[in-house]
Phi, psi and omega in degrees: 000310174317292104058290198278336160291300185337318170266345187281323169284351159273316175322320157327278207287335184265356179266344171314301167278324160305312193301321192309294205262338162299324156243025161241124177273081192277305166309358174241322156329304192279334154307253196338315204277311172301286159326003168065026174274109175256115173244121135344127164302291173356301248253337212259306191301276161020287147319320191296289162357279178315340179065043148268117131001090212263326174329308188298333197273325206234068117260328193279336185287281182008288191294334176266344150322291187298355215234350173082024174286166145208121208228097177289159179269348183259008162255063177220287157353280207302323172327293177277353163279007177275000190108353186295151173228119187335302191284356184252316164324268174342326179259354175304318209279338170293320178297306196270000170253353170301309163312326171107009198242127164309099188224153183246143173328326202267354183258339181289276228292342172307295193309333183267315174296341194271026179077019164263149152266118159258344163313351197256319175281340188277334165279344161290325149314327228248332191203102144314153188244130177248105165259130193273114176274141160309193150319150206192089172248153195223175188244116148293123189336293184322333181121341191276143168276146177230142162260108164243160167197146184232135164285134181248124164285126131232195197217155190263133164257136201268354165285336184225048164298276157009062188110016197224135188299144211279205170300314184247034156265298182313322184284336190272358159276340161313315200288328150319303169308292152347266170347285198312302181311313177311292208286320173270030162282116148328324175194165192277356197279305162334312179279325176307307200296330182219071151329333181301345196270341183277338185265342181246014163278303169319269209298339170298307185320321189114009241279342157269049158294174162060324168326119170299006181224149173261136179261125179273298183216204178194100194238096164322134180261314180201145162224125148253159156280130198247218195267164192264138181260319170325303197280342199277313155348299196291296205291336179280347189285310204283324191288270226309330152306347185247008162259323193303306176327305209292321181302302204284337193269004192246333173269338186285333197287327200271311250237303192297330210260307198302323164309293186333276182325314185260005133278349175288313182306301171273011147290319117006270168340289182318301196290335161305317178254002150322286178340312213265348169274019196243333217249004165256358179261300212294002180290317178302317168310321181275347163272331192292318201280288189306337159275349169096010181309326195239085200301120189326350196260347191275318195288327169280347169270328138004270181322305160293001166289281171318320178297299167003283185298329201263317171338296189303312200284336179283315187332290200318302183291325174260020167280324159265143223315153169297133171114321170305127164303000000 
């Protein structure tokens, strides 16, 4: 029984002590204290509380200590309960002072909360950034397309991360300028002999103002010649000009054939009441004979008349050549 305390009370003291230094962060305490950081023990449980991490806040003090900063540990604290994340402020901030460039905690930790890398600006202060613009096409007066794309150097600016339009505010005003410059050229031939007049119509412009970057410079990469957009405009012009004439000349024809029918109609017509006045004369012979108007010797000469006649008109047709009307 003695035997059986005896493990029960080391079991004790050892879950005691694992319980201890697991949640009192001793080792990181004598790491700060070595490092010539006086963090309170107190100061560690506390966090622990707090459900901070203690690793997160004093290895980055730690670094900015060594590094000749002064970095209080509760705006370091408060940075990562905003959502921050501690250790890239800190090293932002170590970056720009190595560099020369004025930055303050309190503009690191702004910049890291609005969602920049600022450790990614400072270094882009320190080594400009070339951003590659895509293809860009513009029209020159003459009509030739022209494709250019350039490259833009900046440099970040760190007063106005905070709030100032990203990359493809710069690209797409660049890709404006391009345009501008191209379409108030005279000829395409110009921007070919001086490209340089396209970097320096962007840059007169301005074009990072409101912007997280200073544009250092704007260097044309390539200018191609592209399609003559002019002639093609004109070859696109002339077909329409030519269905429409085709529309109008297909309504004169439709208009001509519709004349046609009604006249066909009324020939038709005509020939209907010839008949029908040719089919009223032997009725008139045959009322003149019952009235005596007409004498049987007038009516055979009649007759032998129309016989004549009818004689002569076969002569006439078959006198005449074959394929003749």
């Amino acid at each position: 029984m003695e035997g059986l305390g005896i493990v029960f009370l080391a079991a004790v003291v050892l879950l005691f002590v694992f319980l201890f230094f697991s949640f009192i962060p001793v080792g990181l305490w004598i790491s700060a204290w070595a490092a010539g950081v006086r963090v309170p023990l107190l100061t560690l449980v506390a966090m622990r509380l707090r459900r901070v991490p203690p690793a997160k806040i004093i290895y980055p003090l730690i670094k900015a200590t060594k590094a000749g900063l002064d970095v209080r540990l509760d705006r370091l604290e408060a940075h990562y309960l905003a959502g921050g994340n501690v250790d890239r402020v800190v090293d932002a901030l170590i970056a720009a002072d190595k560099a020369g460039i004025k930055l303050t905690f309190d503009r690191a930790a702004a910049i890291d909360l609005a969602g920049r890398d600022v450790l990614e600006a400072v270094r882009v202060s320190v080594n400009p950034k070339v951003i590659q613009t895509p293809m860009v096409a513009a029209v020159a007066k003459d009509g030739i397309q022209l494709l250019a794309t350039a490259r833009v150097t900046v440099r970040a600016n760190i007063d106005r991360l905070v709030g100032g339009a990203g990359e493809e505010t710069i690209i797409a005003r660049v890709g404006e300028g391009i345009v501008t410059t191209i379409g108030s050229a005279n000829s395409h031939k110009e921007v070919l002999e001086n490209p340089d007049r396209i970097s320096k119509t962007v840059l007169e412009k301005g074009l990072d103002a409101g912007t997280a970057f200073e544009i250092l410079s704007v260097d044309i990469a390539d200018v191609d010649v592209g399609k003559n957009i002019g002639a093609q405009l004109q070859i696109d012009q002339a077909e329409a000009d030519k269905k429409i004439a085709q529309a109008k000349a297909e309504e004169r024809r439709a208009m001509a054939v519709a004349a046609e029918q009604e006249n066909r109609a009324l020939v038709e017509a005509m020939r209907a009441k010839l008949v029908e006045a040719q089919a009223q004369v032997p009725l008139a012979l045959a009322e003149a004979l019952r009235k005596g108007n007409l004498g049987v010797m007038d009516y055979y000469r009649l007759k032998n008349i129309e016989a004549d006649t009818d004689m002569r008109e076969s002569i006439s047709r078959a006198a005449k050549p074959e394929g003749e009307e």
